[in-house]
Residue, then its C-alpha position, 0 to 999 in steps of 0.5 A: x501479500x496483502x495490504x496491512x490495515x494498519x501501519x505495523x509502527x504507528x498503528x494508524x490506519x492505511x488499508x482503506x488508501x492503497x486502491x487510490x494510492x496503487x490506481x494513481x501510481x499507474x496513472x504516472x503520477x508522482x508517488x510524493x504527491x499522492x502521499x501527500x494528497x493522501x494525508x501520510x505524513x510518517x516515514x513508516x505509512x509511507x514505507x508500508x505503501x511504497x515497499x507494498x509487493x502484492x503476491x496474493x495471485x502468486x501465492x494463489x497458484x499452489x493452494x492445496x487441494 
């Protein structure tokens, strides 16, 4: 639902990244470049940012009242 601050893997921080990953992304830019550019050299970083589905406002519709 939300990006995880840290990698579940490794535990490095990544949370602080997924704004300028996700503004970037929708700019076109090439998504191997920014993660580059970002400093994530992982298999595991990298999945978490890519494989990252936002469902916050779906999950948002049925809150409990």
């Amino acid at each position: 639902m939300i990006i995880p601050i840290r990698c579940f893997s490794c535990g490095k921080p990544i949370g602080h990244l997924w704004e300028s990953f996700q503004e970037r992304s929708l700019k076109g830019e090439d998504k191997k470049k920014i993660l580059d550019s970002l400093g994530l050299d992982r298999y595991c970083c990298r999945a978490m940012l890519i494989g990252h589905v936002d469902l916050i406002d779906t999950a948002a519709q049925f809150k409990k009242f």
